[in-house]
N, C-alpha and C positions, 0 to 999 in steps of 0.2 A: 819191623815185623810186617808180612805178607798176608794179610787176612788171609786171602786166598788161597796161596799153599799150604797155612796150618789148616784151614777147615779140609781143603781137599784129604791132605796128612792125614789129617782126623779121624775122617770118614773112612776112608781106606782102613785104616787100622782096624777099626770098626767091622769090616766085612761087609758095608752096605755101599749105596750108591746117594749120591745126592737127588736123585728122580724118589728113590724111597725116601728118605728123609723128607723130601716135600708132602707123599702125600703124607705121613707122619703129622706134619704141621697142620695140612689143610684139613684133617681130623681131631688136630687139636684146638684147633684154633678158630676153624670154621669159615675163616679164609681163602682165596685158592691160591697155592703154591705150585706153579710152573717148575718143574726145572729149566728148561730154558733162560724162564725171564731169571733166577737167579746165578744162572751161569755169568748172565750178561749182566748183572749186579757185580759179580765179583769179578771179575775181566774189565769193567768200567771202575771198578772202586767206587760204587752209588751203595752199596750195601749198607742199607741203618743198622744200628748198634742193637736196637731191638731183636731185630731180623738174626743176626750173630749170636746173639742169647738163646732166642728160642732153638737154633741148631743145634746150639753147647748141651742146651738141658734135653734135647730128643737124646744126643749121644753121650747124656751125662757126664757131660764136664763142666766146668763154671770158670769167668772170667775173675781171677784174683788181681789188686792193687798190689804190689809190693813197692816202698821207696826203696830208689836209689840209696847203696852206701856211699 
């Protein structure tokens, strides 16, 4: 799996922009959220799992475990 292109996916689907989705964060969070700097998270593959969550729950989705059959 592509962190990457699923959040991109994501977002798109969505009808927003990952630049709104930051400041989204940096309002929730209180943080400041670049978009730049997480382009270049996701383009490096440095993006924390944190960071991936808080996206998931701006654009209300959640990360589920399923085992392998």
């Amino acid at each position: 799996m592509d962190v990457r292109n699923e959040l991109k996916s994501l977002i798109a689907k969505n009808g927003t922009t990952l630049k709104k989705i930051c400041e989204k964060l940096t309002e929730t969070t209180g943080k400041s959220y670049i978009g730049n700097n997480m382009t270049n998270k996701l383009r490096r593959k440095t993006i924390k799992f944190e960071e991936v969550q808080q996206i998931l729950d701006v654009l209300d989705y959640h990360i589920e475990f399923v085992r392998n059959k």
